[in-house]
C-alpha positions as CSV (number, residue, x, y, z in Angstrom):
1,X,-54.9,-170.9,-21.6
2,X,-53.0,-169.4,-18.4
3,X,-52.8,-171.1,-15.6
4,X,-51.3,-169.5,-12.4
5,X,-49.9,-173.1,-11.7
6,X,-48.4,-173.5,-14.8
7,X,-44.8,-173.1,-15.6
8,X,-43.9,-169.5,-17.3
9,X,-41.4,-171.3,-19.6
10,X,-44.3,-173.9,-20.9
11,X,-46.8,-171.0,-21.2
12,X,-48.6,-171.7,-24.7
13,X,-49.2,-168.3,-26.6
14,X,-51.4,-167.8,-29.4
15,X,-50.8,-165.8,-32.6
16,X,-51.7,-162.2,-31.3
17,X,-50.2,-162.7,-28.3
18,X,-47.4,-163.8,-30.0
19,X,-47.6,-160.3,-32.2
20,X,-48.1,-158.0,-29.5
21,X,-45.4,-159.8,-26.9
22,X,-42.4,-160.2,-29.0
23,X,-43.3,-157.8,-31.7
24,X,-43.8,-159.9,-35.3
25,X,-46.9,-160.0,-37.2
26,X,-48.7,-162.9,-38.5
27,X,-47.1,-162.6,-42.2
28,X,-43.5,-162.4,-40.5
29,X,-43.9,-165.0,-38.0
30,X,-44.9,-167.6,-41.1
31,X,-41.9,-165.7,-43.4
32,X,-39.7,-166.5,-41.0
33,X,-40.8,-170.2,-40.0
34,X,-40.6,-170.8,-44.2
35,X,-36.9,-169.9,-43.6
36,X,-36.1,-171.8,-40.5
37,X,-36.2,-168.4,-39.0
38,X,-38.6,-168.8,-36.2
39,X,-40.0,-171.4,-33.8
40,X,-42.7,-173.8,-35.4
41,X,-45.7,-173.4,-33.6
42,X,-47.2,-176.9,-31.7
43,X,-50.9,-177.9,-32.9
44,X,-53.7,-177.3,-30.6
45,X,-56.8,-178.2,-32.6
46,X,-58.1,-178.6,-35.9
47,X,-57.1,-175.2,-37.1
48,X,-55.6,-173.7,-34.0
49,X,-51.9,-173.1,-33.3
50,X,-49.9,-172.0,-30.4
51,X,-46.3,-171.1,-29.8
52,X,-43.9,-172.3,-26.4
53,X,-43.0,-169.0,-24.8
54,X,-39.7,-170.6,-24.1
55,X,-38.8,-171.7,-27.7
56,X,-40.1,-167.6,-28.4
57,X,-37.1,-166.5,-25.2
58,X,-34.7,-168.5,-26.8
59,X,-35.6,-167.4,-30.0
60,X,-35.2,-163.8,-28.9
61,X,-32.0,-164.1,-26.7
62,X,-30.4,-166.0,-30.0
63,X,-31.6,-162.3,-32.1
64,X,-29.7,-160.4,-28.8
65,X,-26.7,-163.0,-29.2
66,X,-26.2,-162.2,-33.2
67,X,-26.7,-158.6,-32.6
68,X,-23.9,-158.6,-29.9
69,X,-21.2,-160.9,-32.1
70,X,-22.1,-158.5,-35.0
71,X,-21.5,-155.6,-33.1
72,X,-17.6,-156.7,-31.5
């Protein structure tokens, strides 16, 4: 999946990537996405999955934004 050419922001990271970059497991990554919680991963294959590690930034700066309004 990496590509040194490729674009950082249209990097394509699978699920345990996912877990082990920005720190959800597999059963809150789909808790979340049932609550409109979490970015909805983009279909790769017949049963394979992969998330846009700029939807995940975004995602994650919108967590640091919440946490910032809720602490002013």
């Amino acid at each position: 999946m990496k590509n040194s050419k490729q674009n950082p922001k249209s990097q394509i990271l699978r699920g345990p990537e996912v877990d082990k970059e920005y720190g959800v497991s597999k059963t809150a990554r789909y808790e979340l996405m049932k609550q409109g919680l979490f970015p909805k991963p983009i279909k790769l294959g017949p049963r394979s999955v992969g998330w846009l590690r700029a939807e995940l930034d975004a995602w994650v700066e919108a967590r640091v934004a919440e946490r910032d309004e809720t602490a002013a």
